[in-house]
C-alpha positions in Angstrom: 127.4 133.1 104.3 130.9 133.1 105.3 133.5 130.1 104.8 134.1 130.5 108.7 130.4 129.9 109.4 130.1 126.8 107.3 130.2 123.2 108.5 133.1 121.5 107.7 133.3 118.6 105.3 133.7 115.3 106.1 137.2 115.6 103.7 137.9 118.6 105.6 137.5 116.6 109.4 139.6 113.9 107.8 142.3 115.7 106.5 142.2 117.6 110.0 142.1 114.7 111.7 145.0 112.7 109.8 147.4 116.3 110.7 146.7 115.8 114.0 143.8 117.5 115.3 141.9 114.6 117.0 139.0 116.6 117.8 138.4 116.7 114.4 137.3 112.8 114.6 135.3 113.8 117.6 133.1 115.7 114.9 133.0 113.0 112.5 132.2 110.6 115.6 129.2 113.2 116.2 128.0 113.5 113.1 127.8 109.7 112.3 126.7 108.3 116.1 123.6 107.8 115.1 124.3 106.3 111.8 126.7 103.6 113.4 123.9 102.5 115.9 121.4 101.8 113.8 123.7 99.7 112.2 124.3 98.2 115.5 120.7 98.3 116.5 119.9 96.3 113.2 121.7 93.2 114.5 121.8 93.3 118.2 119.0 93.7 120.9 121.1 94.3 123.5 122.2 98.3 124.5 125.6 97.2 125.9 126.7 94.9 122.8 125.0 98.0 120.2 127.8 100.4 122.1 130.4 97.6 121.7 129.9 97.8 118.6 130.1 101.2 118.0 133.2 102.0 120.2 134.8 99.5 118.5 133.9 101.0 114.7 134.8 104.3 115.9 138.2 102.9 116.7 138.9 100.8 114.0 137.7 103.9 111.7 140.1 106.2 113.6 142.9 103.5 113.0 142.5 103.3 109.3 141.2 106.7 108.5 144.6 107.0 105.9 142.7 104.0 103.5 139.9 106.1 103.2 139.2 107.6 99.8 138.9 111.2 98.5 135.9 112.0 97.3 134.0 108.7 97.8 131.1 108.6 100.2 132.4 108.7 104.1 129.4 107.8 105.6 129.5 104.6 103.6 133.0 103.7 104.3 132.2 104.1 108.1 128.9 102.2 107.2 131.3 99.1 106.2 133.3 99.1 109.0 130.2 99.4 111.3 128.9 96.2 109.5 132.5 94.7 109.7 132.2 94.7 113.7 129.2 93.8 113.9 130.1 90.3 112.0 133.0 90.1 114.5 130.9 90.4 117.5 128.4 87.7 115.9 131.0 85.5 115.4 132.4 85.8 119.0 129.3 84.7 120.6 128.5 81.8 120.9 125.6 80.2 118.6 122.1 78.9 120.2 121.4 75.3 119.1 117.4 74.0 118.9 115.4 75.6 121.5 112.1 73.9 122.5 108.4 74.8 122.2 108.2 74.9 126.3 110.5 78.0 126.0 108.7 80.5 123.8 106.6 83.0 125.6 103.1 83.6 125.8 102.9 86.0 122.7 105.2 84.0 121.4 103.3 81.1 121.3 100.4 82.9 120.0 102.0 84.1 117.3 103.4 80.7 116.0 99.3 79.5 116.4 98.5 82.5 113.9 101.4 81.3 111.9 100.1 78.0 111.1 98.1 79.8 107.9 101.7 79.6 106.4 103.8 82.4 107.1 107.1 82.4 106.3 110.3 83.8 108.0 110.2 86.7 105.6 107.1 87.6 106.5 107.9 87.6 110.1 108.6 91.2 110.9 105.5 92.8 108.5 102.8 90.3 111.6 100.3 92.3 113.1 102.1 90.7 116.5 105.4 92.4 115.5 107.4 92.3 119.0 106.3 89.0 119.2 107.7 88.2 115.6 110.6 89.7 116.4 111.6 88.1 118.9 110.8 84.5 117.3 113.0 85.7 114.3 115.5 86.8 117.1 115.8 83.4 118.5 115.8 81.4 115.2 118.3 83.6 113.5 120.5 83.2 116.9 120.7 79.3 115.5 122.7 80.8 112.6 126.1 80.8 112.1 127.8 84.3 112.0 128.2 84.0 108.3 125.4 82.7 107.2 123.4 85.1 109.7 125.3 88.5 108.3 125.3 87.4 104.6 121.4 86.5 105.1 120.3 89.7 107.1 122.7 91.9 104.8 120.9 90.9 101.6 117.0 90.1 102.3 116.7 92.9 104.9 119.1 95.6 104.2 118.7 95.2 100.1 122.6 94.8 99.4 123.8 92.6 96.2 126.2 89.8 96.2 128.6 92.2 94.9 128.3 94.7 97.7 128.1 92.3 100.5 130.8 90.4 98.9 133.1 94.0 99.2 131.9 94.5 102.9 133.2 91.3 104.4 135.9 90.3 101.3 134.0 87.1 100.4 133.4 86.2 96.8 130.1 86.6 95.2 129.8 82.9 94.9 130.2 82.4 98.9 127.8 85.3 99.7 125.4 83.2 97.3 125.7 80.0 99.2 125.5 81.8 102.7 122.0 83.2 102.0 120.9 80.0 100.4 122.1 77.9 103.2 120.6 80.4 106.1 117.4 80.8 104.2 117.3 77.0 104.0 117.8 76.4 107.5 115.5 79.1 108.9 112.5 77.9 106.7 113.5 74.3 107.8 113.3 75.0 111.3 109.7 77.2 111.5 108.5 74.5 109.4 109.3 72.1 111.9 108.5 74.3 114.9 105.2 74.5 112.9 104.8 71.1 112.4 104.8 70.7 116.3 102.9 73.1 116.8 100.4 71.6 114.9 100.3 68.6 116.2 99.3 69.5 119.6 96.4 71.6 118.8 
């Protein structure tokens, strides 16, 4: 196979992109869509905030595309600044305080009956009921604080260390620590009570 046939590395769109050729980055933009909204996906429900997000990583990634390292991963570099926007679209809106029982919906509501076996908030997405799970786990994580909410979702759902999450958003390891702690805290504190008054009126 010819050199002219091959696809171009992501080193070569770079370095194409960085002398000039912008439709180089379209490429890389291309390539990586996807990638950057299922990051997107993974933290908002909403299509117009998901492509928010990802117009603004593509920006800032086109912005700072001369801090991004030979040979290292580019899909992961773009992968950080995906997750970087997302935590700055979390903590522009605004948080949802306690929300009462009245306002869950029907499936809702039946899932939080099931859930009086003791489930807990891990164990929310894995329910037979899952849209209806989701959408609980939606509402209580909306109680979060941004950084408690990214450092939380970043480390029980995605898998990342302290360390890595820690590298992503420039916090120590200590304060990523403390975030999930204190979000994992709160969540459980808050289904138990939900639970508790669920309880109480059956």
């Amino acid at each position: 196979m010819s050199s002219e046939s091959q696809e171009p590395t992501d080193e070569d769109l770079v370095e194409r992109t960085l002398a000039g050729e912008t439709a180089a980055f379209d490429t890389l933009a291309r390539r990586y869509g996807r990638r950057v909204m299922i990051v997107a996906s993974s933290f908002f429900r909403q299509m117009e905030t998901r492509e928010d997000v990802a117009q603004e990583t593509f920006l800032k990634a086109f912005q700072s595309l001369h801090t991004y390292r030979r040979g290292a991963s580019f899909e992961r570099w773009l992968t950080r600044i995906a997750i970087n926007a997302a935590y700055d679209q979390l903590r522009r809106q605004k948080r949802r305080g306690e929300f009462m029982l009245s306002e869950l919906t029907e499936d809702e509501s039946t899932w939080l009956d099931e859930a009086l076996a003791g489930k807990s908030i891990e164990q929310f997405r894995g329910s037979e009921r899952q849209e209806a799970a989701r959408a609980l786990t939606d509402r209580l994580l909306d109680m979060l604080g941004a950084e408690d909410r990214m450092a939380m979702l970043l480390m029980d759902r995605d898998g990342y260390t302290a360390a890595e999450i820690g590298m992503m958003l420039g916090w120590s390891r200590s304060k990523v620590k403390v975030r999930v702690f204190r979000a994992r805290r709160m969540l459980n504190n808050r289904l138990a009570r939900m639970l508790e008054s669920r309880s109480g009126r059956t």
